[in-house]
DODOBA-17137 format. One line per field, with one value per residue (C-alpha): residue number from 1; residue in three letters; x, y, z. Coordinates in steps of 0.25 Angstrom, whole numbers. Example, Ala and Ser with C-alpha at 12.3 -4.5 7.8 and 13.67 -1.06 7.14 Angstrom:
<doros>
nupa (1; 2)
guvex (ALA; SER)
c1 (49; 55)
c2 (-18; -4)
c3 (31; 29)
</doros>
This chain:
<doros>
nupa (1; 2; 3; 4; 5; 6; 7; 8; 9; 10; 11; 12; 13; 14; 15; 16; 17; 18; 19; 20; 21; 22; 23; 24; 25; 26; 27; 28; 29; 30; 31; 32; 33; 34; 35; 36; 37; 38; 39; 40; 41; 42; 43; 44; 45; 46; 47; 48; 49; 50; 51; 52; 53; 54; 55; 56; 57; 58; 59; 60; 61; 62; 63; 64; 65; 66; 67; 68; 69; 70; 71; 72; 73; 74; 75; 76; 77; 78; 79; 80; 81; 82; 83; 84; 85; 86; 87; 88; 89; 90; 91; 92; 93; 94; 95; 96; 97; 98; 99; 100; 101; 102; 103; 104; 105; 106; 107; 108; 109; 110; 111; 112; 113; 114; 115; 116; 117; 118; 119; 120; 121; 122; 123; 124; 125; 126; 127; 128; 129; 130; 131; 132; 133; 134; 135; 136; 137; 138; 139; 140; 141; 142; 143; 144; 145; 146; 147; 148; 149; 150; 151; 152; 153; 154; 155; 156; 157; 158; 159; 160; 161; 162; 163; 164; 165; 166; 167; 168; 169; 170; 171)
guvex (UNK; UNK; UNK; UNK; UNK; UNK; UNK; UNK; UNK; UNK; UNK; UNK; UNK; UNK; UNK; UNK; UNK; UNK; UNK; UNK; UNK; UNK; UNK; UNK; UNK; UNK; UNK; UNK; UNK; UNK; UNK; UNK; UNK; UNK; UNK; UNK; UNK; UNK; UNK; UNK; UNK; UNK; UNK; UNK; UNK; UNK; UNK; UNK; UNK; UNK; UNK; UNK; UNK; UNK; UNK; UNK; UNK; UNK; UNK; UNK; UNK; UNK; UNK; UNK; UNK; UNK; UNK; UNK; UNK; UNK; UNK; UNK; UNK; UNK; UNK; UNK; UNK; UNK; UNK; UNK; UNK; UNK; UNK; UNK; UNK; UNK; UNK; UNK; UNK; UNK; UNK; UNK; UNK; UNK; UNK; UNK; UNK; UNK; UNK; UNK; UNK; UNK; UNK; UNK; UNK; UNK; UNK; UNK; UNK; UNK; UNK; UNK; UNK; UNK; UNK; UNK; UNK; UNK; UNK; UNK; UNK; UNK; UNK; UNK; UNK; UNK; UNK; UNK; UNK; UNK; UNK; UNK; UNK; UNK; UNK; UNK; UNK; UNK; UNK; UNK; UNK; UNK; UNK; UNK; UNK; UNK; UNK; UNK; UNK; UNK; UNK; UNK; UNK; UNK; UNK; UNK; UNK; UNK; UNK; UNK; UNK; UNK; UNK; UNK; UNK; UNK; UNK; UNK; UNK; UNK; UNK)
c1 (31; 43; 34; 29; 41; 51; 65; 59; 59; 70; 78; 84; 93; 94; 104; 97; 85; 94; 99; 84; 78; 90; 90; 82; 74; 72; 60; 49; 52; 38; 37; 22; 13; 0; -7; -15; -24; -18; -25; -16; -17; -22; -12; 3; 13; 20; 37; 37; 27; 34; 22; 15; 6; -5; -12; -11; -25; -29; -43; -47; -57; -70; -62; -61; -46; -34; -33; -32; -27; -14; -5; -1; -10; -5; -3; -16; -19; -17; -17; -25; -18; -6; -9; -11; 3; 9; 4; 4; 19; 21; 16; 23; 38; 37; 46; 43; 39; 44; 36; 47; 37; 23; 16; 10; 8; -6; -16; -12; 1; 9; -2; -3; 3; 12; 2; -10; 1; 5; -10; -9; -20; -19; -5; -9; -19; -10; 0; -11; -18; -4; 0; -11; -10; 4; -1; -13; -5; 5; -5; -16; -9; 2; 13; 27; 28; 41; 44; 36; 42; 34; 36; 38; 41; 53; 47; 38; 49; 57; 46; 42; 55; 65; 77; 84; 74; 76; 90; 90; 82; 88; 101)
c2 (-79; -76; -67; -60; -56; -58; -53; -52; -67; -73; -82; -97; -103; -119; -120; -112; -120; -133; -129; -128; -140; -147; -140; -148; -141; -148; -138; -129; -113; -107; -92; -89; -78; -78; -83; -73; -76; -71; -67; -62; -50; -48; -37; -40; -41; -27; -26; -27; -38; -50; -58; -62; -52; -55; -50; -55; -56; -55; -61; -71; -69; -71; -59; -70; -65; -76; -74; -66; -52; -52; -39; -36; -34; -46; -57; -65; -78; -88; -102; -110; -104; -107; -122; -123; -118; -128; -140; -134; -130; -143; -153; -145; -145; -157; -150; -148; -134; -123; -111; -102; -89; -89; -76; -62; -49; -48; -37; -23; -28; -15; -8; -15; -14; -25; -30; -31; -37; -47; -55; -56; -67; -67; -69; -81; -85; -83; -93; -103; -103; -105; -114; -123; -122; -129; -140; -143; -143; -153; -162; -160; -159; -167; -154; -153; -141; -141; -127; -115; -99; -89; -74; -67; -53; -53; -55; -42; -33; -36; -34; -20; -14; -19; -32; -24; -25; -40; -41; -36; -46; -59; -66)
c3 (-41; -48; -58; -47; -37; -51; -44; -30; -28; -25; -37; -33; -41; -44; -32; -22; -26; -24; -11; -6; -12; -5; 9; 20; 31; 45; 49; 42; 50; 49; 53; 54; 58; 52; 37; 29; 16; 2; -11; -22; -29; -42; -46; -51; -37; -36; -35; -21; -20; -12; -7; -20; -23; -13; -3; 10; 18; 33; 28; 18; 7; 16; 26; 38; 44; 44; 58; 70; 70; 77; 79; 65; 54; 43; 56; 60; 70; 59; 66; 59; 45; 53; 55; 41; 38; 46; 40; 26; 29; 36; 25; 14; 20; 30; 39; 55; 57; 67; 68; 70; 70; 75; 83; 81; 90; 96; 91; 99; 107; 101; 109; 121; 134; 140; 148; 138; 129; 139; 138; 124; 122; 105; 105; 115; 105; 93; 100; 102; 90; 84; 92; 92; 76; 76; 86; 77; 65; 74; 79; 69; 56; 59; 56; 63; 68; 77; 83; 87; 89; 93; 88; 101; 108; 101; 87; 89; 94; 82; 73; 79; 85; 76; 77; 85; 96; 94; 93; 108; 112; 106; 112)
</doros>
């Protein structure tokens, strides 16, 4: 890594490394979304390159898709990759986890009228099948996953009208 990203990556010194070796955490906080495959690039990384010189894939080698299309182009329906994370997250650091971000917009809700976006059957299905995937990984697995957040209204709005938008809206 550091020959790739050179000065782009960030130095630690021997105390800062000290400091994080010593630190203990009570909990795992895992922001997720989606998965996607990875294939790196033959080519040397560019200057600007911060995520490793690789491609990141909506398909696999064979074309199968990750997931469900959501309502942005890089997010798909991952839960059975999201599972996967869990434990693999969960048997690395042995830490309970709390999912401290989990949601997507459905397919066509910027074009949709209130009504059509109140029945929203793939956001429903998106929460299921992500849910479901934590209580398996719970029960099945044997994982500790303690906390659930969902990304809400709120989430969107900042995303497409700005903080400020937000910053009316919280207390």
């Amino acid at each position: 890594m550091r020959q790739q990203l050179g000065d782009r990556l960030p130095k630690f010194s021997e105390s800062d490394f000290a400091l994080l070796h010593a630190a203990e955490s009570d909990f795992y906080g895992m922001n997720y979304y989606t998965s996607q495959f990875a294939r790196h690039r033959p080519e040397p990384a560019s200057d600007t390159d911060f995520i490793g010189n690789v491609d990141e894939l909506q398909e696999d080698k064979n074309g199968a898709p990750v997931g469900e299309e959501s309502g942005l182009h890089w997010l798909r329906s991952c839960p059975d990759l999201f599972r996967r994370h869990l434990n693999r997250v969960y048997k690395l650091y042995q830490k309970p986890i709390y999912i401290t971000e989990n949601g997507c917009p459905c397919p066509g809700e910027d074009q949709m009228t209130r009504e059509e976006a109140i029945n929203d059957p793939y956001r429903i299905r998106y929460f299921e099948n992500h849910l479901d995937a934590i209580c398996r990984s719970i029960q099945e697995d044997g994982s500790s996953i303690k906390g659930y957040f969902a990304w809400a209204l709120l989430d969107n709005l900042g995303e497409s009208h700005g903080d400020d938008l937000c910053k009316r809206f919280t207390c």
